[in-house]
TINUTI-754027 format. One record per residue (C-alpha): residue in three letters; residue number from 1; z negated, y, x negated. Coordinates in Angstrom, 3 decimals. Last residue first. Layout:
<selums>
SELUM  type  seq        pz        py        px
SELUM   ala  NUM         Z         Y         X
...
</selums>
This chain:
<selums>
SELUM  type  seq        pz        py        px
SELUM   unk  249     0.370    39.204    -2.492
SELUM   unk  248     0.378    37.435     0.675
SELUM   unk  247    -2.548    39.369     2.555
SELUM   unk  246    -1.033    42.717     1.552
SELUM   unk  245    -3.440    44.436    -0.622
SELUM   unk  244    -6.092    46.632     0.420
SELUM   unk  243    -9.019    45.129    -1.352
SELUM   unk  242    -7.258    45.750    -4.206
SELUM   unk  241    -6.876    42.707    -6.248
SELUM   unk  240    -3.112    42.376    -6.510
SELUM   unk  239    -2.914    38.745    -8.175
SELUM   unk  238    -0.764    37.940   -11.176
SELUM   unk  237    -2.754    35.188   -13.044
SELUM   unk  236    -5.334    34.722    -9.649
SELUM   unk  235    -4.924    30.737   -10.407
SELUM   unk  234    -4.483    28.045    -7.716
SELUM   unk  233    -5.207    24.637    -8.272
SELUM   unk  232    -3.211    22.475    -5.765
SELUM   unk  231    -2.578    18.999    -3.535
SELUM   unk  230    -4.272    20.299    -0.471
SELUM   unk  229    -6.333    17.288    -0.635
SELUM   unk  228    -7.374    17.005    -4.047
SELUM   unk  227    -8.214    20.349    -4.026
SELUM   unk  226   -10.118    20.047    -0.880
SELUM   unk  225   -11.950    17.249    -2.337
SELUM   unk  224   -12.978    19.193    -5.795
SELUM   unk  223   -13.776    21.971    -3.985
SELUM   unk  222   -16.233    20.316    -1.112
SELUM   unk  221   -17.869    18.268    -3.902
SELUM   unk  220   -18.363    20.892    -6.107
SELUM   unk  219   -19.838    23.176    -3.467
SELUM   unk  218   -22.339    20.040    -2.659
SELUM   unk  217   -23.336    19.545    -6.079
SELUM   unk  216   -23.754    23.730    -6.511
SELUM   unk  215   -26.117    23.963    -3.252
SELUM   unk  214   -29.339    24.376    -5.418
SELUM   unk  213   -27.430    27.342    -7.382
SELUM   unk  212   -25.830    29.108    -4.327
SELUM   unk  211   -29.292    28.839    -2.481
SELUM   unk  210   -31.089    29.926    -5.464
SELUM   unk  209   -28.364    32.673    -5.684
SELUM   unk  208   -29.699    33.475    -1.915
SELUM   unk  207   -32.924    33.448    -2.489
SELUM   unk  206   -33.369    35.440    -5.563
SELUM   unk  205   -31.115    38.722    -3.995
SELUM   unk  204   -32.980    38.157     0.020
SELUM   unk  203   -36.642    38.396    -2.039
SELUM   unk  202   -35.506    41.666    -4.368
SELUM   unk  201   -33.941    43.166    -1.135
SELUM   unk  200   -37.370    42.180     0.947
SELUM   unk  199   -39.412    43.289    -1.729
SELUM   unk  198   -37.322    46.713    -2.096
SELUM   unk  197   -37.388    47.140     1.740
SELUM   unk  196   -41.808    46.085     1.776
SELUM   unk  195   -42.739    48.550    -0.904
SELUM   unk  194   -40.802    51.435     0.761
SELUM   unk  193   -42.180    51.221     4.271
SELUM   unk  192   -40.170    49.403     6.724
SELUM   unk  191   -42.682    49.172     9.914
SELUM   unk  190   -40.961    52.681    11.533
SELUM   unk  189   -38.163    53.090     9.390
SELUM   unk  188   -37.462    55.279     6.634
SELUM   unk  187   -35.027    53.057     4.829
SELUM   unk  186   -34.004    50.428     7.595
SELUM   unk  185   -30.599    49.749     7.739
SELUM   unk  184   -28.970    52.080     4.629
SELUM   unk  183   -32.166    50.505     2.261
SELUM   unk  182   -31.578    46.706     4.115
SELUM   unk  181   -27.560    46.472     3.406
SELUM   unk  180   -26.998    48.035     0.422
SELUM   unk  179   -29.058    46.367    -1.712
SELUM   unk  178   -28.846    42.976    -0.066
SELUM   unk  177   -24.983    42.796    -0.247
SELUM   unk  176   -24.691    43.972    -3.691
SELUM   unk  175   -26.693    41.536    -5.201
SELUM   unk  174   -25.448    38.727    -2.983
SELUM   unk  173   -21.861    39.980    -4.919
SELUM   unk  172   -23.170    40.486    -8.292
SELUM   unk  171   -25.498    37.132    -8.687
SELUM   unk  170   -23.255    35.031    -6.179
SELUM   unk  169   -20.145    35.670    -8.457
SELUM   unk  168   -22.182    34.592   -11.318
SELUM   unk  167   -23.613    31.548    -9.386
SELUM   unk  166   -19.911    30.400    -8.417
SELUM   unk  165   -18.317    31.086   -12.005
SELUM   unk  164   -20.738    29.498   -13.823
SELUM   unk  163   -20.735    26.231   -11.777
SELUM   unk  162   -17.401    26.055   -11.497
SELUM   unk  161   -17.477    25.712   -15.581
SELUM   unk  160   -13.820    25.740   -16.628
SELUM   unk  159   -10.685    26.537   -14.471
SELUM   unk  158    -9.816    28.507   -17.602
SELUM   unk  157   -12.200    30.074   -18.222
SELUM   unk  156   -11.211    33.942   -17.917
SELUM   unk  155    -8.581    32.424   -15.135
SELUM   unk  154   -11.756    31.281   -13.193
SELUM   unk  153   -13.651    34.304   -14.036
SELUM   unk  152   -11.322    36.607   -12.848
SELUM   unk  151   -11.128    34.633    -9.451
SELUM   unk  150   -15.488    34.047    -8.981
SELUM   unk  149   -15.825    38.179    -9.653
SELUM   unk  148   -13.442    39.251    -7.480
SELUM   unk  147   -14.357    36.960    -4.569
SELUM   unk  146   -17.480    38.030    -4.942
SELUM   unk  145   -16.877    41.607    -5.020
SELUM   unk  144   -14.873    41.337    -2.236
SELUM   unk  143   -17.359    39.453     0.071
SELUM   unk  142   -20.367    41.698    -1.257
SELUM   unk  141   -18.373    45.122    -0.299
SELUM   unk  140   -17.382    44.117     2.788
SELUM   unk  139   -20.687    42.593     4.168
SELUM   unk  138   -22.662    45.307     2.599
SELUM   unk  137   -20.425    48.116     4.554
SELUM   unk  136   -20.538    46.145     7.835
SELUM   unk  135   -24.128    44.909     7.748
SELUM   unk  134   -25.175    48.954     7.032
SELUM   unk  133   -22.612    49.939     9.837
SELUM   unk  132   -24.252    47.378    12.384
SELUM   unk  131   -27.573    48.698    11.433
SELUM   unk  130   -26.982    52.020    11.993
SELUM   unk  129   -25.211    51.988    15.010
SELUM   unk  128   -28.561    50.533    16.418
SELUM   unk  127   -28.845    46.878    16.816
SELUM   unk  126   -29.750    46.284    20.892
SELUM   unk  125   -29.031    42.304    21.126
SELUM   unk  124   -32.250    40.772    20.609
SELUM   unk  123   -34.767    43.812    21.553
SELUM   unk  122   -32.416    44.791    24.134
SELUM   unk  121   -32.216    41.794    25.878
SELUM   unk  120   -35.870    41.540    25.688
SELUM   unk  119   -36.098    44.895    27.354
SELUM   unk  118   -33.378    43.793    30.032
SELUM   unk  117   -34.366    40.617    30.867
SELUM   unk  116   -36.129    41.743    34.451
SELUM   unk  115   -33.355    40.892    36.620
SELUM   unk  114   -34.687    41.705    40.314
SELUM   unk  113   -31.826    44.232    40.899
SELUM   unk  112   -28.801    43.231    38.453
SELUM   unk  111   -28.926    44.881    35.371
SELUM   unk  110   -27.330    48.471    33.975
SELUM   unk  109   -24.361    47.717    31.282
SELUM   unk  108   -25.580    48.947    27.999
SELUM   unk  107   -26.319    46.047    26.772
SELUM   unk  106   -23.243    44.386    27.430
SELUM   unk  105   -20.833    46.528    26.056
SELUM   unk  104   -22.827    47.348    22.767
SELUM   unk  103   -23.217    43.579    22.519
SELUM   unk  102   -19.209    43.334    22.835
SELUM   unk  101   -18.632    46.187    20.166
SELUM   unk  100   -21.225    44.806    18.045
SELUM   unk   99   -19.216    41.266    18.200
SELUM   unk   98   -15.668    43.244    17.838
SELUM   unk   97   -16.988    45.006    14.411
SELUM   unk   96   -18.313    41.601    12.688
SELUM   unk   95   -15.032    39.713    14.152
SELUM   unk   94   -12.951    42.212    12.306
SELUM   unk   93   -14.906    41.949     9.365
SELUM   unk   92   -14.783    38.658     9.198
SELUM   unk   91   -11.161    38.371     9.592
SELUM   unk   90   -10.837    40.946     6.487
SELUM   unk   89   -13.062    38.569     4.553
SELUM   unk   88   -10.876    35.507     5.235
SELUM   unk   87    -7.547    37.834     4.626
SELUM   unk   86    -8.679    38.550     1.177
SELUM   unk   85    -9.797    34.627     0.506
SELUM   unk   84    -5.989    33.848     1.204
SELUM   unk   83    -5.151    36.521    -1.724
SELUM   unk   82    -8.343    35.778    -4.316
SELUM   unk   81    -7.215    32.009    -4.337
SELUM   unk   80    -6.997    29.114    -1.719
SELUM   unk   79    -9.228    26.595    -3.693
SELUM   unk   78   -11.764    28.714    -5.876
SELUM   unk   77   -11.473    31.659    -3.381
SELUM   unk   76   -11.706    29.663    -0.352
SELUM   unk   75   -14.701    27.587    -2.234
SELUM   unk   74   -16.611    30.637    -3.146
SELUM   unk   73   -16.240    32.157     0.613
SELUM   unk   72   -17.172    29.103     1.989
SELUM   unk   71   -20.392    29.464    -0.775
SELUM   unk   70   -20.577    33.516     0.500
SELUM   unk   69   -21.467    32.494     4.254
SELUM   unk   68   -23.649    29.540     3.186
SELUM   unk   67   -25.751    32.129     1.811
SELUM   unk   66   -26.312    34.065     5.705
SELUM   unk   65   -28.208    30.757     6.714
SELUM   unk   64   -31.429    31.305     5.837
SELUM   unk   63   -31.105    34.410     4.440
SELUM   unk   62   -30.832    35.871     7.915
SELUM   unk   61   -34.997    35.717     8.436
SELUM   unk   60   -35.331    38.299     6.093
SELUM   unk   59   -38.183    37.793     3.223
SELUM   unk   58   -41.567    38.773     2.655
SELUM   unk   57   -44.235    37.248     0.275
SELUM   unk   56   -47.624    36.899     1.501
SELUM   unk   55   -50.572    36.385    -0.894
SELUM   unk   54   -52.180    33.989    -0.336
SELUM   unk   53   -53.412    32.272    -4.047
SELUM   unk   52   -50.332    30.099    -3.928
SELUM   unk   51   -47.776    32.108    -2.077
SELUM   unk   50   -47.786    32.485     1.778
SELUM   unk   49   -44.113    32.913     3.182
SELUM   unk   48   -42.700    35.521     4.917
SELUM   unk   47   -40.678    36.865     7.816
SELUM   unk   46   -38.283    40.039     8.421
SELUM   unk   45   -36.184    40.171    11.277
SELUM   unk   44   -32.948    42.334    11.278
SELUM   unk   43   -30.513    39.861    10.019
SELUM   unk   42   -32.063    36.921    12.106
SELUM   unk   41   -29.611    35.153    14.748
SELUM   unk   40   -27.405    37.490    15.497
SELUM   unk   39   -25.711    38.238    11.808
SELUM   unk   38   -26.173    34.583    10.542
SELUM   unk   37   -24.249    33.868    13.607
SELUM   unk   36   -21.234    35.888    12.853
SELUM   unk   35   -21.264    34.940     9.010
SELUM   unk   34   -21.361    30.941     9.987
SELUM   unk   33   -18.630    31.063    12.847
SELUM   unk   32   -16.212    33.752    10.256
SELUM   unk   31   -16.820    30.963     7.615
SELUM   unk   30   -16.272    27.354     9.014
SELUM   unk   29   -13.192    28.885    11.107
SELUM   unk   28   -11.853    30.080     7.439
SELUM   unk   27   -12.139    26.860     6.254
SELUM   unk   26   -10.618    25.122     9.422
SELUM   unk   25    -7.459    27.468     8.733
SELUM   unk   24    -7.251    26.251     5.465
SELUM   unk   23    -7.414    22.719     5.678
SELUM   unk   22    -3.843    21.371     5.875
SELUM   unk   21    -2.234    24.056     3.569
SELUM   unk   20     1.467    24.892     2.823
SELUM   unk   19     2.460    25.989    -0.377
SELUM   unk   18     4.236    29.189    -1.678
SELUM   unk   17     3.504    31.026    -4.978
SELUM   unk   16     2.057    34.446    -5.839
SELUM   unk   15    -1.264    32.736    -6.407
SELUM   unk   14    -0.663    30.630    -9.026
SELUM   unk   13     0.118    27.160    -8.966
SELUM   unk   12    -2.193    24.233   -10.671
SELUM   unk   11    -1.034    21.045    -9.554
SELUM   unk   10    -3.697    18.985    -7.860
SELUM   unk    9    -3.747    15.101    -8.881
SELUM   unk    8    -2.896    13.016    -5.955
SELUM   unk    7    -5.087    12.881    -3.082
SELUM   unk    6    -3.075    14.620    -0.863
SELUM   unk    5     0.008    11.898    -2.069
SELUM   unk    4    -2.078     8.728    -0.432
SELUM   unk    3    -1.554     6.089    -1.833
SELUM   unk    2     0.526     3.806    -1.324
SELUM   unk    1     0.000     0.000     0.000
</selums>
């Protein structure tokens, strides 16, 4: 019996050149689902943990799940390339900005007589402009500079050291995420003061490249079978890296 040709040896392209995927679109599903939810269920709640001796170390509640949001985007990048990753981000952004629009909607719509879900319906759903600009802005600017970071390195080392390459883009991009995001969402606050923000951004930077660094079997797993899969390695030689660019180039 033959094998199968998907699981054939990748052959490395770069990103300029044509090839049609099998997985791509269920990547990108994977990723707009998980940053969408990781925005509703707990970007704006902060929790904590008790540390030997007890004291109380605070964290968001969306780092929990908001990580596996940049390690899809890791493995689009490292499998699709910088270009395909580009239009990823962009349909995450567009899904960010048409989810507050829909809340917005809804919330402000007056209740049915009797219905007396409103407050907590506004406590859940209710983000201030503010917020939903500050999870915009970080969200754009971490993605890209992730992505960035993860493709130059990959030509850098040659395809070397995915490991490198995925917790180094995690340190700059999660590192931009978290210190935009929580100082333009909640500096000067009510129940933010100053010591708690930069604990929380210091707390949401080390646990989400922990979360990139403890997931790093599993990311090489998912590459290296997608790879095989799709049938290519694709290198960002000639990319257009501006954020900006045309999807295809």
């Amino acid at each position: 019996m033959s094998s199968d040709p998907t699981d054939s040896a990748p052959q490395r392209l770069s990103a300029s050149q044509e090839h049609r995927f099998r997985y791509y679109d269920f990547v990108m599903a994977g990723f707009v689902t998980i940053l969408l939810l990781s925005n509703l269920i707990g970007a704006s709640k902060p929790s904590y943990v008790t540390l030997p001796g007890g004291t109380e170390w605070s964290f968001g509640a969306g780092v929990l799940f908001f990580p596996v949001s940049y390690i899809i985007g890791d493995v689009l990048t490292e499998v699709y390339g910088y270009a395909r990753a580009r239009r990823v981000i962009w349909t995450g952004f567009a899904a960010l900005l048409f989810m507050a629009f829909m809340a917005w909607v809804v919330v402000a719509l007056p209740p049915a007589e009797g219905w007396d879900g409103q407050e907590a319906y506004e406590k859940v759903f209710g983000n201030t402009w503010r917020i939903v600009a500050a999870s915009m802005i970080a969200f754009w600017a971490g993605e890209f500079a992730n992505s960035y970071v993860l493709a130059r390195m990959k030509v850098w080392t040659q395809g070397r050291h995915l490991w490198m390459r995925t917790i180094g883009s995690t340190v700059v991009g999660q590192g931009l995420d978290s210190v935009i995001f929580y100082p333009l969402a909640f500096y000067g606050i009510a129940g933010w003061p100053p010591e708690l923000l930069w604990q929380v951004v210091l707390s949401q930077w080390l646990i989400k490249t922990t979360w990139e660094a403890v997931l790093t079997p599993v990311t090489y797993a998912v590459v290296g079978w997608l790879k095989r899969r799709e049938g290519v390695d694709i290198y960002d030689e000639t990319t257009d890296f501006s954020p900006f660019a045309r999807s295809g180039d």
